[in-house]
C-alpha positions as CSV (number, residue, x, y, z in Angstrom):
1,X,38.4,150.8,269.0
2,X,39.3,149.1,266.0
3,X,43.3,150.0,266.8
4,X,42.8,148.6,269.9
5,X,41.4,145.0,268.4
6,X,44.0,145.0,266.2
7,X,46.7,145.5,269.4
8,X,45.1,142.5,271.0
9,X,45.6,139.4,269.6
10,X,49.9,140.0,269.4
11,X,49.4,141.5,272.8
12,X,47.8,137.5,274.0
13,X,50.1,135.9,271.5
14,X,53.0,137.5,273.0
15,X,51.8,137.0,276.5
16,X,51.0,133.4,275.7
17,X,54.2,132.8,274.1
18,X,55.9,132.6,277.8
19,X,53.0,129.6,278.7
20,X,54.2,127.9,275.5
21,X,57.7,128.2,275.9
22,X,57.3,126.9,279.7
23,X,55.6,123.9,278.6
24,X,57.8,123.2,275.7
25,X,60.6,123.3,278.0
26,X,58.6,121.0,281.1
27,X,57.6,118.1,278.5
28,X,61.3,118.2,277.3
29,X,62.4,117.7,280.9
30,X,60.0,115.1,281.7
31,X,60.8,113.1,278.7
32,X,64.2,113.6,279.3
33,X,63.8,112.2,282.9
34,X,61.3,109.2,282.1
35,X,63.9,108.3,279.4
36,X,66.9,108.1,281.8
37,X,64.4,106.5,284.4
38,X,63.3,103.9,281.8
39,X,67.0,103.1,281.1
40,X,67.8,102.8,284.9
41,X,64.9,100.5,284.9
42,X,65.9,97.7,282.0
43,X,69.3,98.1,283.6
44,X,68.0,97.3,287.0
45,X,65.7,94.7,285.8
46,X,68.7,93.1,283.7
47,X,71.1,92.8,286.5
48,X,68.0,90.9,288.5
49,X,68.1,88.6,285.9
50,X,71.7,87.9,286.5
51,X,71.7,87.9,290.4
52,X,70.6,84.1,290.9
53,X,73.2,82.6,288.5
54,X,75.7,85.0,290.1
55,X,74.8,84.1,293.6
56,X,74.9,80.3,292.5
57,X,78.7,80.9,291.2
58,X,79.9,82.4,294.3
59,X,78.3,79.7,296.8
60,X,80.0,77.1,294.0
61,X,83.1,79.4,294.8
62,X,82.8,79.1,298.3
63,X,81.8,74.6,298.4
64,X,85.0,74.8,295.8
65,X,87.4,76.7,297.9
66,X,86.5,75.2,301.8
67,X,89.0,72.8,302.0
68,X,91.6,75.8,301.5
69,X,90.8,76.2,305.5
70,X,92.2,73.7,306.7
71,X,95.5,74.3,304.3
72,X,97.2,76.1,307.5
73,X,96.7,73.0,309.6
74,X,98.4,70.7,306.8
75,X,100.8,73.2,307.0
76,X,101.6,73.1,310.4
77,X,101.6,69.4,310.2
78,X,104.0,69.4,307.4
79,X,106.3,71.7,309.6
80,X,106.1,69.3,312.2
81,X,107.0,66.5,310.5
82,X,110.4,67.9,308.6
83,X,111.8,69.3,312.1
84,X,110.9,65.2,313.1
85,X,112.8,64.1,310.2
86,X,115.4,66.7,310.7
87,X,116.1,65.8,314.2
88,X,116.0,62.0,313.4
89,X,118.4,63.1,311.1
90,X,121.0,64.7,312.8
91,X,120.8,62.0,315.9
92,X,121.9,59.7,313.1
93,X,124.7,61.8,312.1
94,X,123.4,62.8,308.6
């Protein structure tokens, strides 16, 4: 009997040392995971930060660059008037 209560205790350590291992392992995970999800976070949470002055700079882009619309009608217009002058021109022999 006294063999066998000597055998017992490294028979549960060794038995337990699976259990131990397992949740060695499982905390390193989680705080592997809350770690990356923490970082995702701040990054997330910095770029909201950012999003009004980036929206503001893109509908300044926008007010600033309208009038580039109506460039192919000054165009046009422009066209128009050199074939006038061209034809005006060549009626007066020059």
């Amino acid at each position: 009997m006294k063999e066998h209560a000597k055998l017992w205790p490294a028979a549960a350590r060794k038995r337990h040392s699976g259990w131990t291992t397992g949740y060695a392992v499982g905390a390193a995970v989680v705080a592997a995971v809350a770690a990356l999800v923490s970082a995702i976070l701040a990054y997330a949470w910095s770029i909201s930060d950012e999003a009004p002055k980036i929206n503001r700079a893109l509908k300044d882009a926008e007010r600033n660059t309208a009038p580039l619309r109506a460039l192919r009608t000054t165009v046009e217009d422009a066209a128009a008037i050199t074939g006038g002058l061209q034809r005006g021109r060549a009626r007066l022999g020059g």
